[in-house]
C-alpha positions as CSV (number, residue, x, y, z in Angstrom):
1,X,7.7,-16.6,8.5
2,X,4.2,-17.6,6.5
3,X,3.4,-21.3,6.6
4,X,3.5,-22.8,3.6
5,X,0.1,-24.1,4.0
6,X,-1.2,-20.7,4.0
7,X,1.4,-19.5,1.2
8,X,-0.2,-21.6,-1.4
9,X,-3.6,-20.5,-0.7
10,X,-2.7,-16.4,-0.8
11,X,-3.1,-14.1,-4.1
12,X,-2.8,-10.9,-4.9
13,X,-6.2,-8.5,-4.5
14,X,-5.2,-6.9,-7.5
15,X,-4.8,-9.5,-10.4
16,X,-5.7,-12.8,-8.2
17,X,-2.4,-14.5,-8.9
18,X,0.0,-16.1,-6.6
19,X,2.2,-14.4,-4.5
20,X,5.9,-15.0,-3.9
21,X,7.8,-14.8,-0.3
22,X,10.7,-12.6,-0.1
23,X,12.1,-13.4,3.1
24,X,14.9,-11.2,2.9
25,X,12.5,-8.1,2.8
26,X,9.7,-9.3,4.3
27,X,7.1,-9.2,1.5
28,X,4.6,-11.2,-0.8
29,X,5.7,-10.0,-4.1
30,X,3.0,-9.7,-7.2
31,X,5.1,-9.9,-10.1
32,X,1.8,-10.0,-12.7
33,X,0.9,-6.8,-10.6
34,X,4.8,-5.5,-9.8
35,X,3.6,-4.9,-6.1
36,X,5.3,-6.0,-2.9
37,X,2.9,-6.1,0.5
38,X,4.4,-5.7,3.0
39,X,4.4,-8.9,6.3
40,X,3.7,-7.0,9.5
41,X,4.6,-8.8,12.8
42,X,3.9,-12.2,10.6
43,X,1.1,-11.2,9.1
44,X,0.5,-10.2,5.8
45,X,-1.0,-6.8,4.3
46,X,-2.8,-7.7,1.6
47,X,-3.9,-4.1,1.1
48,X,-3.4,-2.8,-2.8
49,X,-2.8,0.8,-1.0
50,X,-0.2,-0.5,1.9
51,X,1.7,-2.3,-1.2
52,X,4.8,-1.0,-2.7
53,X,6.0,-0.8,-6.4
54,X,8.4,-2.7,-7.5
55,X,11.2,-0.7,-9.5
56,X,12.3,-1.9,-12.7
C-alpha cells in the first residue's frame, strides 16, 4: 500500500512524530497526536483537518 521507503520518512504535521500504517483501515495513525489520516487511492492525506480522531 505505502512503500516502506517512503513510510519511514513520513510524520505527522501536527507533533512531527512517526506515523504507523493500518492497513486494515487504510490510515497513518498518530498516536502522540491520536489522529488517523486517511490513504486516498495510495496516497496519503497528511492534512490535520482531513484527519480523524482516534476514540479512546
Amino acid at each position: 500500500m505505502i512503500d516502506p521507503w517512503l513510510l519511514e520518512r513520513l510524520v505527522c504535521p501536527a507533533t512531527r512524530t512517526p506515523l504507523r500504517l493500518d492497513e486494515a483501515a487504510g490510515e497513518l495513525v498518530s498516536d502522540a497526536a491520536g489522529l488517523a489520516y486517511p490513504i486516498r487511492d495510495g496516497v496519503p492525506v497528511l492534512l490535520v483537518e482531513e484527519a480523524r480522531t482516534l476514540a479512546g
